[in-house]
N, C-alpha and C positions, 0 to 999 in steps of 0.2 A: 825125651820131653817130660817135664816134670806132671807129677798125676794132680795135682793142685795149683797149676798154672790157671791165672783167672780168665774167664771166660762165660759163652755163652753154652751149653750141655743143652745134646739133642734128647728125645726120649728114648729109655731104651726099649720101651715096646709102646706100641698105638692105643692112646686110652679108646675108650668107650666113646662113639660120635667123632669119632677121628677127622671126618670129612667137614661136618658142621662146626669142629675144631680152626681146619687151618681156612672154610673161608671167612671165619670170623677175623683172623691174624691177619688174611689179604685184605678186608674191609679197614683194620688195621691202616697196615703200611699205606693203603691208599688215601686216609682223612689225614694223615700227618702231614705239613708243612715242611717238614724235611727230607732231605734225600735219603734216601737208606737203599745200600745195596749189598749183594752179598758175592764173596768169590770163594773156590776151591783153589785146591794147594797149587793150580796152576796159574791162579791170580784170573782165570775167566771169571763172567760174569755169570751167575746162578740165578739170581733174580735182583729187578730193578723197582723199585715204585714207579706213577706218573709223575710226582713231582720235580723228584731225583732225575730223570732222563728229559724234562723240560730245561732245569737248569743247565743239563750238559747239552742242550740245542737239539733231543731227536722228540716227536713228537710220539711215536710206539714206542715204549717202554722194552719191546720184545725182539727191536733190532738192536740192543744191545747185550741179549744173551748170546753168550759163548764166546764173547768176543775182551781178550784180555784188557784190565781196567787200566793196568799203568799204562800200555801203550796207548790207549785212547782215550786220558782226562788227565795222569798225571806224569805229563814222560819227559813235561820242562819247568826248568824252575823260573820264579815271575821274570828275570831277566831275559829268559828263552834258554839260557846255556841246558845243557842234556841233564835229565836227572836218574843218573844210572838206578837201577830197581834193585839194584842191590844194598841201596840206602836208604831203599822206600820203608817209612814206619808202618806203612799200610800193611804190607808184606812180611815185617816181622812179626805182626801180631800173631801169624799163625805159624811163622819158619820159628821163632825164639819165643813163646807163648806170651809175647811181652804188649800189652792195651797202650795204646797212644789219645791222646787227645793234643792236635796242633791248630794253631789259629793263624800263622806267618805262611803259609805256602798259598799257591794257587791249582785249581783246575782247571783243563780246557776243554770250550765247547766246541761243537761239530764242527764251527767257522772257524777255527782258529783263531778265537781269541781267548784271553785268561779273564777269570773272576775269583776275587780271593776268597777263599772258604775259611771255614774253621771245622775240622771232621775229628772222629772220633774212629777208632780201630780196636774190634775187640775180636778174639778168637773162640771159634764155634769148637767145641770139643764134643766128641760123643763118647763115654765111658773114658778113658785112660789115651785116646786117639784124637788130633786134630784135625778136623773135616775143613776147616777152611777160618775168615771171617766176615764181618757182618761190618760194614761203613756205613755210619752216620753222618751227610753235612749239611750246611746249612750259609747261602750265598751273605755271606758281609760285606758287601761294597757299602752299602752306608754306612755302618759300624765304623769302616777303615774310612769313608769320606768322612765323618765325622768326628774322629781321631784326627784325622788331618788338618781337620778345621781346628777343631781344639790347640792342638800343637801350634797351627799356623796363629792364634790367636793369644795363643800365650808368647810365641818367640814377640810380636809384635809389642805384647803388653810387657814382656822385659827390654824391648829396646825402648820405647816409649819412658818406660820407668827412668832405663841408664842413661837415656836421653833429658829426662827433665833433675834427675840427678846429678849430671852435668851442668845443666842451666843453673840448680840451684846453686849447686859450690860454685860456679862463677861468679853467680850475682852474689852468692855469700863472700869473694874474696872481692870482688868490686866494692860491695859494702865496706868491709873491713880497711879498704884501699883509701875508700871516700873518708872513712871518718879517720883514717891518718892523717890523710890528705888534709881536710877541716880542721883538727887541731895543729897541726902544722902553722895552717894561715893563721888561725885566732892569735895562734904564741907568736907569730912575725908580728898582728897586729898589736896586740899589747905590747909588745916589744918598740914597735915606732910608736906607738902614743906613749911611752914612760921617754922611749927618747927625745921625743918634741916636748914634751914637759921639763926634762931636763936643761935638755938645750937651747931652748926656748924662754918658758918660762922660770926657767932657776934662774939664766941669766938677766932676764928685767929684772925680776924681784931681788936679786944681789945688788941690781944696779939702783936700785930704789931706795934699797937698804945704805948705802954706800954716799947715795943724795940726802936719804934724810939724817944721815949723820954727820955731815957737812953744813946742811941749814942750821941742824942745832949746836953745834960748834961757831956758826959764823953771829949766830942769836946772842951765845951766852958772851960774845965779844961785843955787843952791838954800846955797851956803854963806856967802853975805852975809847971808842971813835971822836973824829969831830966831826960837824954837822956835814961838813962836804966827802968826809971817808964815809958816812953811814948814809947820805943816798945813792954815793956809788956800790954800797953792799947790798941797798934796798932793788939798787937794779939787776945786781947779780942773781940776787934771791928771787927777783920775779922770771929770769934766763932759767934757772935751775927749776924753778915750781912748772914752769912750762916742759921745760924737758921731763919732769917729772909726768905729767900730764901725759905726755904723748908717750911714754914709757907702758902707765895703764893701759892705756887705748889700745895698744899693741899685744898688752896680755891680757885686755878682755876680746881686741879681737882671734887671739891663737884659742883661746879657750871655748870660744866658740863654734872655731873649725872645728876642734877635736871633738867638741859634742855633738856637731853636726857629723862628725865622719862614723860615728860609734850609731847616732838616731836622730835623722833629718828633722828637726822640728816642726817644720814645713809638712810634713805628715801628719802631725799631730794639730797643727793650730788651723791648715788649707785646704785638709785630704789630697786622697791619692794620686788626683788628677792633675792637681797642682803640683805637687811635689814632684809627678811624674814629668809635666813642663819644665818645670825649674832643671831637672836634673841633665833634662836632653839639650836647653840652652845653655848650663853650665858646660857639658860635654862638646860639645861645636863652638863653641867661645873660644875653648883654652885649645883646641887641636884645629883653629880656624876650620871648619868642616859648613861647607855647604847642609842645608837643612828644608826641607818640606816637611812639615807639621800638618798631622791633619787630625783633630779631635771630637769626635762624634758620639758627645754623652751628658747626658743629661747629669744637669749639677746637684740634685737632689739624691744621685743614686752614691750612696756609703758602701764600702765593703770592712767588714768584720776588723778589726783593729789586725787583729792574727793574719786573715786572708792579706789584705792590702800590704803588710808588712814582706808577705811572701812575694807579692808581685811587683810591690819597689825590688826589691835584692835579683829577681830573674831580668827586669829591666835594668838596672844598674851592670848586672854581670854581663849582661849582651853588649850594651853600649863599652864596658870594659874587653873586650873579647873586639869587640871591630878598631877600637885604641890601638890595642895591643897587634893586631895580625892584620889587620884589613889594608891598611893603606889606604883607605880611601880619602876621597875628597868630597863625597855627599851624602849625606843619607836619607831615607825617607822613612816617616813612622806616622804610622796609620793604629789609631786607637777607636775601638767603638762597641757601646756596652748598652745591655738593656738590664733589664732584672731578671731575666736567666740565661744568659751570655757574655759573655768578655770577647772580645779579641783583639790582638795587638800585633801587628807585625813591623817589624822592622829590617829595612832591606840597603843594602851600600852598594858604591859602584868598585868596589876593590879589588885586592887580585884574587880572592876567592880559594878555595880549598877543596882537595877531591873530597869525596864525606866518607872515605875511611879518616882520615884525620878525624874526623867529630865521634866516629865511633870508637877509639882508638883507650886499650886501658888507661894509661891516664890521661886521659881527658878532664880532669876532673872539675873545671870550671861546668863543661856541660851535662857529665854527667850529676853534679850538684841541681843546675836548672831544672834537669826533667825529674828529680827527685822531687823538688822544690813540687813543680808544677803535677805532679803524678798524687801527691800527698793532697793537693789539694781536688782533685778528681779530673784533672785536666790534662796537654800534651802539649808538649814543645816539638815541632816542627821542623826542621835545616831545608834548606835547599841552595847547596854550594854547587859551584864547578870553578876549572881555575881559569883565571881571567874575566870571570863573567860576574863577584862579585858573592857575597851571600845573604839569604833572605831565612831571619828567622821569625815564626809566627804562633805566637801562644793564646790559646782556647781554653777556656775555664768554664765550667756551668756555673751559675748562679742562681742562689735561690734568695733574691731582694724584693721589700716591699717596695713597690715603685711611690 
């Protein structure tokens, strides 16, 4: 054994007051808060504190003298399996002069059961000779339950994390989805209004073009004629100015759909309310659809040029969404607004949809609506099943001067 192995060195002779010495050291081990005990090279016990022999479940500190330590506090490890003493750190402190300090094991009390420690192992040497060591522990069950808590509180706060970092790259590819999705539509719809313009109105205006160069060809003749050739060209000419007439008429009224399909003017000249009538008797006109109106608002109450504009297009897209899928044959729409509330619902009798369909990635007519409706601090609603029709119902706060 090495002569400089670290350790605790007994005295090698008795000072002075020797007695008044060690009960000073008993006084000692007794006010400490921790266990401290001590064994000879046969690992028995030499002396205990009270603290130390409470935490191991005996009440006399002095029925644990003589009595070997590993068999009786450390002889299993926390799972129970055996923990041979041959691997006890406790034990080497004095067999290999080697100090431990461990916080992962446990000790057992009198009743058989375990509480985890954190002890310390130092070897007692006297001169050049090891006499035994000296154990320090000290019970951590809170420590380790509040490790545990920790741990438990962090694994939570990373799934929590990974969980709404999920949410977000969804709704980040949902977004990305939607606004494909929206410029998609916009280039379809400019796409059909250059085509109705082309198709439409290039060809009145070619045809107009084509009339009014025929009247001035038939004019600059009108002095070759005789009196009965030039009233029969007076009547051609009034056949052709009429067609011509009705030619206009037809490209003032395409031109007017197209600016109604781009921004109902009916919004702008009637409000919301109106615009919102018009659009639902347009809508059950052209798809003969049964209809119950019901409008409960006062005509005074405005919404924001911006807001209104948002709740024409969720209204518009729902009535196009029950077009498009519903089938039905009636619908009901219920509107009614104070000056801090909106609500609107509209409900069909069609064949309805399970409401994964509504949740579904692209979705994207509805998931545009609750965009629409979320933007403006509000919620859109479903309530489908199949056969039974579906009912959608949108809620808005409002902050209007009545």
């Amino acid at each position: 054994m090495s002569a400089t192995a670290p350790g605790l060195r007994l005295p090698t002779a008795a000072p002075p007051h020797s007695a008044a010495w060690y009960d000073r050291l008993g006084l000692l081990l007794e006010s400490t808060g921790e266990g401290i005990f001590g064994i000879d090279l046969d690992g028995l016990c030499v002396f205990i504190n009270r603290a130390g022999a409470q935490m191991l479940g005996y009440e006399d500190p002095q029925a644990l003298r003589g009595l070997n330590m590993h068999e009786v506090t450390h002889h299993s490890h926390p799972g129970g399996q055996p923990y041979p003493v041959e691997q006890c750190p406790i034990f080497n402190a004095f067999r290999q002069g080697l100090p431990c300090r461990i916080d992962s094991e446990v000790f057992w009390r009198q009743d058989g059961t375990p509480f985890p420690v954190e002890y310390s192992s130092y070897p007692i040497q006297d001169g050049l000779h090891v006499r035994g060591a000296v154990i320090t522990f000290v019970d951590i069950t809170e420590r380790k339950r509040a490790e545990q808590a920790l741990r438990h509180a962090k694994d939570e706060l990373e799934q929590r994390v990974a969980e709404r970092t999920r949410e977000l790259l969804t709704a980040l590819s949902q977004l990305r989805e939607l606004t494909a999705y929206s410029d998609s539509v916009r280039e379809e719809e400019r796409t059909r209004i250059a085509r109705e313009i082309h198709d439409e109105l290039g060809s009145l205006l070619v045809a107009l073009k084509m009339d009014v160069n025929w009247v001035e060809k038939r004019l600059s003749e009108q002095q070759q004629r005789s009196p009965d050739e030039a009233e029969a060209m007076r009547h051609r000419l009034r056949c052709k100015c009429q067609n011509m007439s009705r030619l206009i008429e037809s490209a003032v009224d395409n031109v007017g759909r197209i600016i109604t399909d781009l921004r109902p003017s009916i919004l702008d000249h009637q409000g919301l309310w109106a615009a919102l009538e018009w659009l639902t008797q347009e809508f059950t006109q052209s798809g003969e659809l049964g209809l119950r109106w019901d409008l409960q608002v006062d005509d005074t109450l405005e919404l924001p040029p911006a807001d209104a504009m948002a709740v024409f297009r969720i209204f518009q897209e729902i009535l196009s969404n029950v077009g498009r899928h519903a089938q039905a044959s009636h619908i009901d729409v219920h509107i009614a607004a104070t000056p801090e509330h909106l609500h609107i619902r509209i409900c069909d009798d069609g064949i309805g949809a399970p409401m994964q369909a509504f949740e579904a990635p692209d979705a994207y007519g509805i998931m545009g609506m609750r965009e629409r409706a979320r933007h403006l601090g509000g919620t859109l609603r479903i309530d489908s099943q199949p056969g039974r029709g579906s009912c959608f119902e949108l809620d808005l706060p409002l902050q209007l001067a009545p």
